[in-house]
C-alpha positions in Angstrom: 21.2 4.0 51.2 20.0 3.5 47.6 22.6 0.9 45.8 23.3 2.5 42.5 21.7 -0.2 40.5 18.5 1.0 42.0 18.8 3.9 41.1 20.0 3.2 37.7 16.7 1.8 37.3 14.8 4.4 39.0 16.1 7.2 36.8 15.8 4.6 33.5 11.2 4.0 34.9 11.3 8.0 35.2 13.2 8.6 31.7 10.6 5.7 30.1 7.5 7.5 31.3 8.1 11.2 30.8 8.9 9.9 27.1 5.4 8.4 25.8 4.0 11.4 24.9 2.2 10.8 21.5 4.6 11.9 18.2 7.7 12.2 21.1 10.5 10.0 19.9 12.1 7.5 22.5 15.9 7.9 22.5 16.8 4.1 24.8 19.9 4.6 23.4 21.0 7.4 25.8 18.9 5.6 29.1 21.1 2.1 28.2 24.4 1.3 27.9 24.6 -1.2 25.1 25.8 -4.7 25.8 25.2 -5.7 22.2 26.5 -9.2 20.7 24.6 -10.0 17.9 24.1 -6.9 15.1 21.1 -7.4 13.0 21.3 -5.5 9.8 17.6 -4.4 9.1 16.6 -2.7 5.9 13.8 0.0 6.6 10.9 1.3 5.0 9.0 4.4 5.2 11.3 7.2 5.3 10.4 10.7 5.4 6.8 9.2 5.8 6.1 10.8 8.9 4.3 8.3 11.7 5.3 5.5 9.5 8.8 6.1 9.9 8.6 7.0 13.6 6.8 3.8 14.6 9.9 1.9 12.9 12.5 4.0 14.6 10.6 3.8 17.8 10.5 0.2 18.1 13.7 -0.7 16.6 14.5 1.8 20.0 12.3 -0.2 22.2 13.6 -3.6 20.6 17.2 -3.0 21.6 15.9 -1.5 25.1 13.9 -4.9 25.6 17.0 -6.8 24.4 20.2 -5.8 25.1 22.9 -8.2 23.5 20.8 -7.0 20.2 22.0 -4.1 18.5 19.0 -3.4 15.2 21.6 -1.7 12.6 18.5 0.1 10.6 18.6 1.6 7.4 16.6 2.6 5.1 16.9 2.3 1.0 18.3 6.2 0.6 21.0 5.3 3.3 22.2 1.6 1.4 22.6 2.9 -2.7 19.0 1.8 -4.1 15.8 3.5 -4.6 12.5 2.6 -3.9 10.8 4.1 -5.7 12.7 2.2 -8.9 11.4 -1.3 -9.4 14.3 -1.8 -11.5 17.0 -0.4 -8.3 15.1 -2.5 -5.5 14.9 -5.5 -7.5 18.7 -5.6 -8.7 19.1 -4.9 -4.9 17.4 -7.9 -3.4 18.4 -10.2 -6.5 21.8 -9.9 -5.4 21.2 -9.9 -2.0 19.5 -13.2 -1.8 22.5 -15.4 -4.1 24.7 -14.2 -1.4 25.9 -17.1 0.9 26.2 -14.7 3.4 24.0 -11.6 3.0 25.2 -8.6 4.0 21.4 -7.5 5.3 19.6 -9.9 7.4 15.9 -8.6 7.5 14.9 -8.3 3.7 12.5 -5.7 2.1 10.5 -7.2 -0.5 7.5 -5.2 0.1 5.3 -7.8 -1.1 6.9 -8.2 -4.6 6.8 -12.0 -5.0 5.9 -11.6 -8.6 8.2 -9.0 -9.7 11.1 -10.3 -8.1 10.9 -13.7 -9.8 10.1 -12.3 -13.2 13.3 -10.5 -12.8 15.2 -13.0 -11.4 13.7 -15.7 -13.8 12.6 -17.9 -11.0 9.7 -18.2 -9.3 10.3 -20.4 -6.8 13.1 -17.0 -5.4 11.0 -16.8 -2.3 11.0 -20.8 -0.8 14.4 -20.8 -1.1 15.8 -18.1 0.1 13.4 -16.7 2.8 12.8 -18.3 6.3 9.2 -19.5 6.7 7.1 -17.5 9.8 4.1 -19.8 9.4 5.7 -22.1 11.6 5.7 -19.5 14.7 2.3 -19.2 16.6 3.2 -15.4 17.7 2.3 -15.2 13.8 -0.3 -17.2 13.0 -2.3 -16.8 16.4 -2.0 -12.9 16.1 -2.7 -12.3 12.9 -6.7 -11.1 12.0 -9.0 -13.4 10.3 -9.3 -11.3 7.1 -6.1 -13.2 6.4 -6.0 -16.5 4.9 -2.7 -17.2 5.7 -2.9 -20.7 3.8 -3.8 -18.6 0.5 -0.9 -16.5 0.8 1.5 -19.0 1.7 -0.1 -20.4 -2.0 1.5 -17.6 -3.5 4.7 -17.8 -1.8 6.2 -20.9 -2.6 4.6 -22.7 0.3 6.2 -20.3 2.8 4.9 -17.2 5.0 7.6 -15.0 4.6 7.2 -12.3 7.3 4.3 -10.5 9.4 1.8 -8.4 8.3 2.1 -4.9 9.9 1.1 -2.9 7.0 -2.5 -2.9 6.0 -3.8 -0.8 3.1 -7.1 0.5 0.9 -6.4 2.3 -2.0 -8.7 5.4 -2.3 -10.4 8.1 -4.5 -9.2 10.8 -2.8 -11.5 14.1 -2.4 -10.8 17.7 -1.2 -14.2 18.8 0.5 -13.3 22.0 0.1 -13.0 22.0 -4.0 -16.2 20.0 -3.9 -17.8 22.2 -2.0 -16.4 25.6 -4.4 -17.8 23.3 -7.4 -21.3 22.6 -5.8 -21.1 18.9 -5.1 -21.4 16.6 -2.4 -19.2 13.1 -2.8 -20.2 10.1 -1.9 -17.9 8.3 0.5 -19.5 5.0 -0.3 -21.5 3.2 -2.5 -20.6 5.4 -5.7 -21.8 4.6 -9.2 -20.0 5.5 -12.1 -22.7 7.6 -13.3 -22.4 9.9 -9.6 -18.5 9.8 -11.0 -19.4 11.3 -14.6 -21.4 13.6 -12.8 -18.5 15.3 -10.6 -16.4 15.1 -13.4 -19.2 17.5 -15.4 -19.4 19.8 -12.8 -15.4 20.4 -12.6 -16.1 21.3 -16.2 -18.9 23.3 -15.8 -16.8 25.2 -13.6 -14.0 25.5 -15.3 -15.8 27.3 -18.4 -16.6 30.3 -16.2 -14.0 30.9 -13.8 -9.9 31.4 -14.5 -8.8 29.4 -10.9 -9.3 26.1 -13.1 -9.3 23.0 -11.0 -7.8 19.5 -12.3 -10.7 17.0 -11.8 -8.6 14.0 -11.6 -4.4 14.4 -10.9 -2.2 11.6 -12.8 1.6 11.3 -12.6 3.5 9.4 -15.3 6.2 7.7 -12.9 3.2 6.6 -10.6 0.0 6.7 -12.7 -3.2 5.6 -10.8 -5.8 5.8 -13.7 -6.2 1.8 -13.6 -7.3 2.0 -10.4 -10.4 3.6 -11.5 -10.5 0.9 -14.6 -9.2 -2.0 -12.0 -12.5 -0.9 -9.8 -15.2 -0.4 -12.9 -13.8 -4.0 -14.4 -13.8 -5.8 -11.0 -17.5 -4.9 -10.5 -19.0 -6.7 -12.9 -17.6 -10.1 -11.5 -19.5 -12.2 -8.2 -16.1 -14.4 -7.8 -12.9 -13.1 -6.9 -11.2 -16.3 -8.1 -12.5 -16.2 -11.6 -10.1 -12.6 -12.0 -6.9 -14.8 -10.9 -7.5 -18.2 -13.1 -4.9 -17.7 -16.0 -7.4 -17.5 -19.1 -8.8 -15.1 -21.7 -12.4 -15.6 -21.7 -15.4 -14.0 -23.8 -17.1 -12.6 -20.7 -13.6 -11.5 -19.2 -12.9 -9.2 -22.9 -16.7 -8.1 -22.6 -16.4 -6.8 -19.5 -13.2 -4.6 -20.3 -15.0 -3.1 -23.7 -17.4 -1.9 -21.0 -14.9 -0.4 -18.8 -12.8 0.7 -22.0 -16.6 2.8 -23.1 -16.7 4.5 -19.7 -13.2 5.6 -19.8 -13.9 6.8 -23.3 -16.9 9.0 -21.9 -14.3 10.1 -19.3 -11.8 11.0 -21.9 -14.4 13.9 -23.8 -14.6 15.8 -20.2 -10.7 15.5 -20.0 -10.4 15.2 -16.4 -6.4 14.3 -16.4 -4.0 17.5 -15.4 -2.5 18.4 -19.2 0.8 18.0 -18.2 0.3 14.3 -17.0 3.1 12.6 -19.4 5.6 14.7 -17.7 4.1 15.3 -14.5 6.1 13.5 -11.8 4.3 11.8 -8.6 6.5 13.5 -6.0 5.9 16.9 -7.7 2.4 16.3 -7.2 1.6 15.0 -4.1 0.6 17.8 -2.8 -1.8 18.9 -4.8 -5.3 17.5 -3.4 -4.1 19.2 -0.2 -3.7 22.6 -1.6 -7.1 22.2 -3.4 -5.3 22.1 -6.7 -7.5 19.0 -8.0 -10.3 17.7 -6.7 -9.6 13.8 -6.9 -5.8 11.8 -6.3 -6.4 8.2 -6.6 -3.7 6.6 -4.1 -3.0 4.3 -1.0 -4.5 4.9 2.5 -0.9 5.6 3.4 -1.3 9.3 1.9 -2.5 10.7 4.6 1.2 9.9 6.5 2.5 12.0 3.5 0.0 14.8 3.7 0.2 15.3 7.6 3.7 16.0 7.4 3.2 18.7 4.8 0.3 20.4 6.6 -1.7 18.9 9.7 -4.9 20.8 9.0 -5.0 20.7 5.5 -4.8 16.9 5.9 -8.1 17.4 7.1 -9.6 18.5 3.9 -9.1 15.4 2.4 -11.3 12.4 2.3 -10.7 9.0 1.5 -13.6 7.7 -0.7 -14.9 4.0 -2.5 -13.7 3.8 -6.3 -16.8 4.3 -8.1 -18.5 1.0 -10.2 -20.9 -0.1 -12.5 -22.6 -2.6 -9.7 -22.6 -3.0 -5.8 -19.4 -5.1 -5.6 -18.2 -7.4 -3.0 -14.4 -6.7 -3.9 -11.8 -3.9 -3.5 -8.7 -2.8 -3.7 -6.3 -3.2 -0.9 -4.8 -5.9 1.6 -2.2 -6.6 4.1 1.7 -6.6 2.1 4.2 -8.6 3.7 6.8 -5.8 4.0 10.0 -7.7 5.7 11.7 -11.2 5.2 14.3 -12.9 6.9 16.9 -14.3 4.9 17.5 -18.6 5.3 21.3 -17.8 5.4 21.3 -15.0 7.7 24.2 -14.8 10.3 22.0 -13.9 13.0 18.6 -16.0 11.9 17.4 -16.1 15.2 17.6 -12.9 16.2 16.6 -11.5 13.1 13.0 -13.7 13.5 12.3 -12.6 16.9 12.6 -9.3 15.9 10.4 -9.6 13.8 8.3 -11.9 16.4 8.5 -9.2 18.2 6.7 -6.7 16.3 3.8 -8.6 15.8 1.8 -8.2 18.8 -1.0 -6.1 19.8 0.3 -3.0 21.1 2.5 -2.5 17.2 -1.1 -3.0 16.4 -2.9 0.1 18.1 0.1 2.5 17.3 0.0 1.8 14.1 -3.8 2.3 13.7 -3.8 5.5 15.9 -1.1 7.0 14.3 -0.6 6.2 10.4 -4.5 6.1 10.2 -4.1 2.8 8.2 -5.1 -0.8 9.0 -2.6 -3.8 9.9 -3.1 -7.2 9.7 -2.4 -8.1 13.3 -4.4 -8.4 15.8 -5.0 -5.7 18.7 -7.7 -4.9 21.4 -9.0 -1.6 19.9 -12.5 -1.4 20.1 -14.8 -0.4 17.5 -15.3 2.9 19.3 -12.1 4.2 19.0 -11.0 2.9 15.6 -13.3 5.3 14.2 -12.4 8.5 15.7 -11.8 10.4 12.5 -12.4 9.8 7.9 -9.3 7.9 8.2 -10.1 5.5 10.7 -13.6 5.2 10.0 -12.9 4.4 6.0 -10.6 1.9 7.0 -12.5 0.7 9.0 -16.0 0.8 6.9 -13.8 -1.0 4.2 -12.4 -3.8 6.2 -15.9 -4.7 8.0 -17.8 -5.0 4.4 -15.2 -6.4 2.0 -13.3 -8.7 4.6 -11.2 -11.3 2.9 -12.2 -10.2 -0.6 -9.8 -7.9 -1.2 -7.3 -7.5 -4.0 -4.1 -6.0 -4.7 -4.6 -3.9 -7.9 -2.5 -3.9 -10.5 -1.3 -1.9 -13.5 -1.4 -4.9 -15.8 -3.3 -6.5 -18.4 -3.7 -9.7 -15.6 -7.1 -9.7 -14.4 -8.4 -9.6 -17.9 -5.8 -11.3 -20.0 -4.5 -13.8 -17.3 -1.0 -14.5 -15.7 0.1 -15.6 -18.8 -0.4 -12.4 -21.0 0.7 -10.2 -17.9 2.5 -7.5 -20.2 0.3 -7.5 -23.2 -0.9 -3.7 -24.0 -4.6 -3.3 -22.4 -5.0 0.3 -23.9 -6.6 1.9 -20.8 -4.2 5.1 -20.7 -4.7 5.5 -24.4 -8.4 5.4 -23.9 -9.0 7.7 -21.3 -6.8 10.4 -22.4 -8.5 10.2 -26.3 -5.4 8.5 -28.2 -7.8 5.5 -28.9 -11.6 4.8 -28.9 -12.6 1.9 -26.9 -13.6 0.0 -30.2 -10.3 0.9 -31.8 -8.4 -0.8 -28.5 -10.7 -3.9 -28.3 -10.1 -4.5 -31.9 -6.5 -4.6 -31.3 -6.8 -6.7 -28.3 -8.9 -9.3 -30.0 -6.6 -9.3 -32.6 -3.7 -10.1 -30.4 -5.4 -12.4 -28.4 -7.6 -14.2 -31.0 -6.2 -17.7 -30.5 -6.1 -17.7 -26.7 -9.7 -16.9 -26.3 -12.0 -19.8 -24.9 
């Protein structure tokens, strides 16, 4: 006779294997009775991003399956009172939460914010002393990929590595194929010049002038604008060294290179490629839009395509992710691997809290997350280069990470690369350039002018 254990466990193998069907969610909450005895209160990310959110739901699932005196109490922002999508919400959320003796939350979301947080906080020494430090755990440092230099981020940290590096991102011009194709032009995925990026712009004009189903060439939101990425890219071409856009300076060569870039957004602004309503045009009314062949660039985040397949699987397919055009073959671009999750020093349940997070960096979280966001991740798995390269998403991540490697950087919005650290916040003009508000001479005068006695 079978002794009810066994065949406890026999019905829990059967449950487990008729339940790994790809997109089929994993309930081991109705296989296993919980024995629970330490809760750790996890704050989420990704929701209502389709296979983003799943893989987190799935392994918190597989976690507490695996480990059974752990209960993962997951939620995400829109569950706990703060938005994510407000730097001014998330940062009042985790300034709080890291002063308290006792936080509430044990697993942190600072979604690789180390700057903003300690401008807002006023210190920027936040992250050694509040978060626990990960570089000290060889499941981390021995399973993270070699595009990765851990020892430059811990720089950045305070010394510390404060979490794993699941996500991995590039930032993309986005194109329709099938608006390029209704305009007459082929895109290039890679190697694109700013003068093949004038030229598509043209011939969204061209078409424009003779038919009434006008198309946007290039779609801008003001809560989430991504016209600097086009600037960050033009700017960041004319360097050799990375290092020289970090050193905290104002330079002669550094302002040159920006009247450059501020001329080719001027010759941008006469075709008027932004959608008209762009000042109050707001990012999640637009989202959509490449996919339903309203526009025919959206500059954003590999991580679109987890927003677009959820809206319209074969649509999704429409779009491909292309290189931000420059003035010169470049060796950098944007993108990198964000530290999404921290554990807090004062956590009640420390330990438990770091091995879950342990936990998820191994190289099975690193294959479902390639397959099924279509994004890269910064730890290590055994895919080969066959099969990470089975579709435009794969294959651009892919392309991106083999030529630019380490040299990657995250953009920003900001006046840092060309004014330095210290003159973060000081008006660049770009927005004002681009849209025909100012001519590039008019917003170099007013930057020299500002910046006059800083120059070397």
């Amino acid at each position: 006779m079978i002794k009810r254990l066994d065949l406890f466990c026999l019905l829990v193998l059967l449950c487990f294997s008729c339940s790994k069907d790809e997109g089929q969610k994993i309930d081991y909450k109705a296989i296993v009775p919980t024995k629970a005895i330490h809760q750790v209160n996890f704050v989420g990310q990704w929701m209502t991003e389709g296979k983003r959110e799943l893989i987190v739901r799935n392994f918190v699932r597989e976690y507490e399956f695996q480990n059974q005196e752990v209960h993962i109490n997951l939620k995400f922002p829109e569950e706990i009172g703060f938005d994510r999508y407000s730097t001014e919400s998330t940062y009042a959320f985790n300034s709080d939460l890291l002063k308290q003796p006792i936080p509430k939350w044990d697993i942190v979301l600072i979604n690789d914010d180390m700057e903003g947080l300690a401008n807002y906080m006023g210190d920027t020494e936040w992250a050694g002393k509040y978060l626990v430090d990960f570089s000290k755990y060889s499941a981390i440092t021995e399973n993270t990929i070699a595009e990765i230099d851990i020892e430059k981020v811990k720089k950045r940290w305070n010394g510390i590595l404060p979490g794993p590096f699941l996500e991995g991102q590039y930032w993309a011009l986005w194109t329709n194929k099938k608006v390029a194709e209704k305009i007459g032009i082929e895109v290039k995925q890679y190697g694109m010049t700013f003068d093949d990026y004038m030229s598509y712009l043209s011939a969204v004009e061209e078409y424009n002038k003779t038919n009434t189903d006008k198309i946007v060439a290039f779609q801008e939101s003001i809560d989430w604008g991504s016209s600097f990425s086009i600037a960050n890219q033009l700017y960041l071409s004319l360097f050799d060294d990375i290092d020289v856009l970090y050193k905290d300076e104002v330079t002669e060569k550094k302002l040159q290179a920006w009247s450059k870039t501020l001329q080719a957004l001027e010759k941008m602004a006469a075709l008027k490629p932004l959608n008209e309503n762009w000042e109050s045009a707001l990012w999640s009314d637009n989202k959509a839009n490449l996919l339903n062949e309203k526009c025919l660039f959206f500059a954003n985040g590999s991580w679109m395509y987890n927003i677009w397949v959820e809206i319209d699987k074969e649509l999704v397919l429409n779009c491909i992710p292309s290189e931000f055009p420059t003035f010169q073959k470049t060796k950098m671009y944007p993108g990198g691997f964000p530290i999404m999750w921290a554990v807090h020093k004062n956590s009640p349940n420390k330990k438990q809290a770091i091995d879950f997070l342990l936990g998820m960096n191994k190289p099975a979280m690193a294959e479902e997350w390639v397959r099924k966001t279509k994004c890269p991740t910064g730890i290590k798995g055994s895919l080969s280069e066959v099969n990470f390269g089975s579709d435009q998403f794969e294959a651009f991540s892919y392309e991106l990470q083999k030529t630019y490697g380490k040299n990657m950087y995250k953009i920003s919005e900001n006046a840092k690369f060309v004014l330095g650290e210290k003159h973060t916040y000081e008006p660049i003009y770009f927005m004002e350039v681009i849209t025909g508000e100012l001519t590039a001479k008019q917003a170099m005068k007013k930057i020299r002018t500002s910046m006059g006695r800083y120059i070397r």
